[in-house]
C-alpha positions in Angstrom: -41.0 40.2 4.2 -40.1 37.6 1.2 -39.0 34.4 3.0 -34.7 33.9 2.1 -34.1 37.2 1.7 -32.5 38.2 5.3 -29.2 36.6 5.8 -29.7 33.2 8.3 -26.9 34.7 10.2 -24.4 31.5 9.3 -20.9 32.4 8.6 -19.6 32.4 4.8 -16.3 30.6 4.3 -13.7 32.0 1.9 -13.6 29.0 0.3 -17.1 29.7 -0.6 -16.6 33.2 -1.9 -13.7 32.0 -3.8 -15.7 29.2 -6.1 -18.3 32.3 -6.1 -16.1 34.2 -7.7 -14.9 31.7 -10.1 -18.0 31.3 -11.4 -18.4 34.9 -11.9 -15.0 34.7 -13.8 -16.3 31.8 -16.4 -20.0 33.2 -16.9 -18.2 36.6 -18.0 -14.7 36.5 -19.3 -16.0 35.6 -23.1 -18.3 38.5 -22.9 -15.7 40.7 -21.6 -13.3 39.5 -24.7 -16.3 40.3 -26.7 -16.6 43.8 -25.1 -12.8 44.3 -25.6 -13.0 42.9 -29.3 -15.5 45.2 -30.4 -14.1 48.5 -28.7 -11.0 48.0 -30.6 -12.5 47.6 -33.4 -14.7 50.4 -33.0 -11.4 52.9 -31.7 -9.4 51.9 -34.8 -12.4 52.6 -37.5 -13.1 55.8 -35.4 -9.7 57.3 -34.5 -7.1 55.6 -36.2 -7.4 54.8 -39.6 -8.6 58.7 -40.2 -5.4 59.6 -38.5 -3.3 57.3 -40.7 -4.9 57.9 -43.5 -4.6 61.8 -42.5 -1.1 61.4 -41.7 0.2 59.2 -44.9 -1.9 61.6 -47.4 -1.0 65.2 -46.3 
């Protein structure tokens, strides 16, 4: 067995969990903007301008 890796058995406050979580929350939120940025950037090359352009020169 690798030594730390079986819970100790003490109890986890919700306090705890909560500044857990909020780290979580500042280590990703940019790359999630990121993520976001890109895929609509991506959706309007990809569908929308052809559709507009489609559209506005039939």
């Amino acid at each position: 067995m690798i030594p730390g890796s079986l819970d100790t058995g003490e109890p986890r406050s919700v306090w705890c969990a909560f500044r857990a979580f909020r780290g979580w929350i500042k280590r990703y939120f940019w790359l999630w903007i990121a993520y976001q940025t890109i895929k609509g950037i991506a959706t309007t090359t990809v569908i929308w301008a052809p559709l507009v352009y489609m559209y506005l020169h039939n």
